[in-house]
C-alpha positions in Angstrom: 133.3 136.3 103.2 130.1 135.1 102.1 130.3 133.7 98.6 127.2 136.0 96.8 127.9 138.7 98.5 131.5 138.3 96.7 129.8 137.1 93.3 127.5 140.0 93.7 130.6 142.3 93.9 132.5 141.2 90.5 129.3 140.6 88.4 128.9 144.6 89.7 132.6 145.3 89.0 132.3 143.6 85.1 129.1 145.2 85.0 131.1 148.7 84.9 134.0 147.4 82.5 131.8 145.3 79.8 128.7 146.5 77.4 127.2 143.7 75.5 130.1 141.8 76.0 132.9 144.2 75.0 135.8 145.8 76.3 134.9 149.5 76.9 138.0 151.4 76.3 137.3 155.0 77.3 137.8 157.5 74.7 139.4 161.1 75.8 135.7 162.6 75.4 134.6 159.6 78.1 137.3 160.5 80.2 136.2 164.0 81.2 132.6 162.2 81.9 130.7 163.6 84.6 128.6 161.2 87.2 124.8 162.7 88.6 127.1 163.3 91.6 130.0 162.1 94.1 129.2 160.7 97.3 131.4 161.0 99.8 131.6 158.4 103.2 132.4 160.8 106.2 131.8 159.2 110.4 130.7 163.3 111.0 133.9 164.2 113.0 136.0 166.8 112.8 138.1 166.6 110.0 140.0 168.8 107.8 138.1 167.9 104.4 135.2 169.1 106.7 136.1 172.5 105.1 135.5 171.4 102.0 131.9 170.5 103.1 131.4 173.6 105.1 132.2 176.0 101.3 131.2 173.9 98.7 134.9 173.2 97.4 134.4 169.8 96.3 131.5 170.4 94.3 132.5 173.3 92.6 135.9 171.5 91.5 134.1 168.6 90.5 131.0 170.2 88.5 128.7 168.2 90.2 127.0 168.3 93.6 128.4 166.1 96.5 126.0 164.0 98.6 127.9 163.4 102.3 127.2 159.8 103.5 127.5 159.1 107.2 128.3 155.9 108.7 129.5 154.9 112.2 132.2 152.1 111.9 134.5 150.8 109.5 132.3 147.9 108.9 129.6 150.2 107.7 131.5 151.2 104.6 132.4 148.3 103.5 128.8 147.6 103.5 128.3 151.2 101.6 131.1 149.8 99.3 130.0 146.9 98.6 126.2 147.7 97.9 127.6 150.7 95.7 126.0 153.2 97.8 129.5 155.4 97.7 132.5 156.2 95.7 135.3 157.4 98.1 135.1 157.5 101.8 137.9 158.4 104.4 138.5 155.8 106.9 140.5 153.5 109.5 143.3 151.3 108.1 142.3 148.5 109.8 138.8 148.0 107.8 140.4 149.0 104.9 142.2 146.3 104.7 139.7 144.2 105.9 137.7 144.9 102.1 140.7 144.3 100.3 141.9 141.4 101.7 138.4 140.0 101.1 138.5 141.0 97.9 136.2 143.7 97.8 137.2 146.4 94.6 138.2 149.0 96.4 141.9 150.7 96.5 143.7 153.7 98.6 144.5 156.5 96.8 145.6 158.7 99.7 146.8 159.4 103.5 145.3 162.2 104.9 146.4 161.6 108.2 148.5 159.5 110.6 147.1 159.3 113.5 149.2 160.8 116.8 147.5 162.1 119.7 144.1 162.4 118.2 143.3 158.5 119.5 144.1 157.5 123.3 143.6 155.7 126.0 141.8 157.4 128.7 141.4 155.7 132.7 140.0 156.0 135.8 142.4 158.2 138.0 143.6 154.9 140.2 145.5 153.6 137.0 148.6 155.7 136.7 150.7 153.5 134.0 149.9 151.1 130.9 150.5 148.1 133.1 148.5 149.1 135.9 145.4 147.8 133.2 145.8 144.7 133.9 143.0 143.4 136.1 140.8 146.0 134.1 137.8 146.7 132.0 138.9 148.5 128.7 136.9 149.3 125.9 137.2 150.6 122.3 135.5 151.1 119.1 135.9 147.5 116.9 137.3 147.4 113.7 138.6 150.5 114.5 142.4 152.1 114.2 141.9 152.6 117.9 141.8 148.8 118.4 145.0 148.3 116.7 146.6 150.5 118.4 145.3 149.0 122.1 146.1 145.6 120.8 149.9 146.9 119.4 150.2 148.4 122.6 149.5 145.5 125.0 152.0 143.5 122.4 154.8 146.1 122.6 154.6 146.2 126.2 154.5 142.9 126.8 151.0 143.2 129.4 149.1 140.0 129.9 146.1 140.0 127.6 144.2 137.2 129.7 144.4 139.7 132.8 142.6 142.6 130.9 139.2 142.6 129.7 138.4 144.0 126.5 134.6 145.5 125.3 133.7 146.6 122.0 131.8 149.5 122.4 131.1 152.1 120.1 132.1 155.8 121.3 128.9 156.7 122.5 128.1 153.6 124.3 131.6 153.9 126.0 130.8 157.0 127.6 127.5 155.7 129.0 129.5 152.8 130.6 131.9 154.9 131.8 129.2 157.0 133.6 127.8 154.0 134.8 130.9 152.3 136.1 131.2 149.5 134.2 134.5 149.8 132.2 138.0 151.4 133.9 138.6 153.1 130.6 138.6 153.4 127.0 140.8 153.9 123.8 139.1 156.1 121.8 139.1 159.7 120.4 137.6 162.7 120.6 134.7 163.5 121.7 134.3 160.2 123.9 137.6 160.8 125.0 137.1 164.4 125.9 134.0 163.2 127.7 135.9 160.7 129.4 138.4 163.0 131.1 135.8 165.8 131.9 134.1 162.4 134.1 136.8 162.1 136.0 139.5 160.3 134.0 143.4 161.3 132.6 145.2 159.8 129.6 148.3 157.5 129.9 148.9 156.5 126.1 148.8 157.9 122.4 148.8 156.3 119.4 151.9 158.3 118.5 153.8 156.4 121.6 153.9 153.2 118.9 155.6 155.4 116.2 159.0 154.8 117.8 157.9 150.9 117.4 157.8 150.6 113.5 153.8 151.2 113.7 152.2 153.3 111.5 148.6 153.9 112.0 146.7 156.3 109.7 143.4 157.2 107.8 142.9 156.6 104.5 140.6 158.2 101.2 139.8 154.7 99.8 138.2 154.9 95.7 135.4 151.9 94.2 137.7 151.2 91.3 135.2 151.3 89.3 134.4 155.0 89.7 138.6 155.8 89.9 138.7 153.9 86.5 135.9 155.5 85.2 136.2 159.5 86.9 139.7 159.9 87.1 139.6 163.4 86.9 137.4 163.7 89.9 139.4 161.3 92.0 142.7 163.5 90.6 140.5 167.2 91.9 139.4 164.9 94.7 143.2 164.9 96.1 144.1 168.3 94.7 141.3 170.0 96.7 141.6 168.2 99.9 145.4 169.3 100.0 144.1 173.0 99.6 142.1 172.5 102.6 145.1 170.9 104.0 147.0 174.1 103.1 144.1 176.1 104.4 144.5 174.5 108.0 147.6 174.5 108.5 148.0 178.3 107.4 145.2 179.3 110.3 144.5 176.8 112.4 142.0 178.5 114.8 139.9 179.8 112.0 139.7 176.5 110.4 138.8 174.8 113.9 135.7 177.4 113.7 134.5 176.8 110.3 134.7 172.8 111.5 133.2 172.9 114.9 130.6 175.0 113.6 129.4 172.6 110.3 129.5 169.8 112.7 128.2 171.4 115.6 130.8 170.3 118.1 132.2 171.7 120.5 135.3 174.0 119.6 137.9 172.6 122.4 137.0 168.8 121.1 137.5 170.0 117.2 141.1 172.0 118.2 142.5 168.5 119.9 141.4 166.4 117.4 142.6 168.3 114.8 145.9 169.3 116.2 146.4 165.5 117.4 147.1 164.6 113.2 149.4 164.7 111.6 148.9 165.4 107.6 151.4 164.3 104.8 151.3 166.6 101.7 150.2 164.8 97.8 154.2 164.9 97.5 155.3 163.4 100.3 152.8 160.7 100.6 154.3 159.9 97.3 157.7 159.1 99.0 158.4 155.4 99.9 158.2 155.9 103.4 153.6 156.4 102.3 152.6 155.0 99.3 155.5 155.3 96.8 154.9 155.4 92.9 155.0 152.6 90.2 157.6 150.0 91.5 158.4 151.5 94.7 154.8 150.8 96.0 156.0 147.6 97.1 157.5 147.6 100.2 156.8 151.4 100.8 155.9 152.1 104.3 151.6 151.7 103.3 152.2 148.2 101.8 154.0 147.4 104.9 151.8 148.8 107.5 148.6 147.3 105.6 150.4 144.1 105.6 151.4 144.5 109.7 147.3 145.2 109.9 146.0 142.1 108.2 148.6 140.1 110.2 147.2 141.4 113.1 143.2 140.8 111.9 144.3 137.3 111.3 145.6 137.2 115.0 142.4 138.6 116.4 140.2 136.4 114.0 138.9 138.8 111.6 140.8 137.3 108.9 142.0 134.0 107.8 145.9 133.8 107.3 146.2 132.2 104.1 144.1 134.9 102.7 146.9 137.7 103.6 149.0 138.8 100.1 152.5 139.0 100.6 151.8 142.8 99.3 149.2 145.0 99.0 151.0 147.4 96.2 148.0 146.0 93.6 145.4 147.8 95.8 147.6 151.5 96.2 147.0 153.1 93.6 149.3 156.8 93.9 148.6 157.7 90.4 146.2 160.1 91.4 148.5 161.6 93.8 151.3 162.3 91.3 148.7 164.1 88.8 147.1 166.2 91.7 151.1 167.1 93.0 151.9 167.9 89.2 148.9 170.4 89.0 
């Protein structure tokens, strides 16, 4: 990581915990401080916090309006983060623990999904198994939960890495090389992937065919510190809402596919697949140690471990140095939040 851009990070994160050279220690009435407004880091696809968007739910439970900024990679919010252009975003584990691991003052405050059938990898109709991409052209989004999951599954399966050739594309550029010819297929997700199969190609392998492996790969609601330390009520309704949406989902599924595809203007098939191809753990259980735990039991839980499998696997690709890997990650988990928005 560059050097200013890291000093440019703390003198910002001291900035927010020092006035004139004294501890701030927030009094009960500072607590229940309001910001101008939350801004939220969303890629635009369909997603269940979407119906929070589409009615206005977040806003009205945090008493402030929310301001919905897109971005198209993992990479671009931890530029957003850094240059303190948002305040909680929902993400990729992989580039999560990119920022953290080079230090950037951000924590995770939340699964809302694990990823199952939502991300795959879609070919051309002449490659019938896994190992048949060998001697291919696959692509993917980079710095991407999808990448992990290709890379995992060309390690779990023992195929020869030197024998398949990997692009990074992003999901619109994919399809355009796949209508053009020049890649045999692509692990992605919807609605590349959907556009993918409609062009001729069929899907061999889900991200949910590495649970059975020890891998857990998931989306997480990431928090600046700074703002957790300083809102923690909103980052508390934050939670509370999003499981109501949650709730709301699960309790009519085609209804809530609607209300998505139509906010985002997708289409309603490509919405229904994504959303049905999560899977989403409530505020209790991602307090369990096989998510995030609580107070001791973070370490080790089954985040710490899977964030720790993902910088170990950065390092491998060269997205990380080694020696900058912690032995945990339970510093940057904060479930807190969690516990307060289960006990409401």
């Amino acid at each position: 990581m560059n050097k200013n851009v890291l000093k440019r990070w703390l003198v910002a994160a001291l900035a927010g915990m020092t006035t004139f050279g004294a501890a701030v220690i927030p009094s009960q009435a500072q607590a229940q401080e309001r910001p101008a407004e939350v801004r939220l880091a969303w890629a635009g696809a369909p997603r269940v916090w979407v119906l929070a968007r589409a009615d206005q739910s977040f806003d009205k439970a945090f008493g402030v309006p929310v301001r919905w900024v897109q971005f198209a990679s993992g990479a671009d919010v931890l530029s957003l983060f850094a240059a303190n252009a948002i305040d909680i975003a929902r993400f990729g584990s992989s580039p999560a623990v990119a920022g953290i691991t080079q230090r950037l003052p951000i924590e995770v405050i939340g699964i809302p999904e694990v990823i199952a059938t939502s991300e795959r990898l879609t070919v051309r109709k002449s490659i019938a198994s896994l190992k048949d991409i060998e001697g291919k052209t696959i692509a993917y989004p980079p710095n991407s939960t999808a990448q992990y999951a290709l890379e995992a599954a060309i390690k779990v399966y023992k195929l020869d890495r030197s024998k398949i050739k990997l692009v990074a594309l992003s999901p619109a550029e994919i399809v355009a090389a796949w209508k053009r010819g020049d890649i045999d297929g692509a692990y992605a997700w919807d609605p590349a992937s959907q556009q993918l199969s409609a062009n001729g190609g069929h899907e061999i392998f889900f991200t949910k065919d590495l649970q059975k492996d020890g891998y857990l790969i998931y989306n997480n609601f990431v928090v600046r510190k700074a703002f957790a330390e300083k809102y923690p009520q909103i980052v508390t309704a934050f939670l509370k809402t999003y499981q109501q949406k949650v709730d709301e989902y699960q309790k009519d599924p085609e209804a809530a596919a609607q209300i998505i595809a139509k906010n985002i203007d997708q289409p309603i098939d490509s919405v229904r697949r994504t959303l049905a191809g999560l899977s989403y753990p409530s505020v209790q259980e991602q307090l369990s140690d096989a998510y995030l735990g609580s107070g001791a039991s973070k370490r080790g839980a089954g985040i710490d471990r899977a964030m720790v499998d993902t910088a170990k696997f950065l390092a491998g690709a060269g997205q990380l140095r080694a020696d900058t890997i912690p032995a945990t990650y339970s510093n940057s988990i904060d479930s807190s939040f969690l516990a307060r928005a289960s006990a409401q």
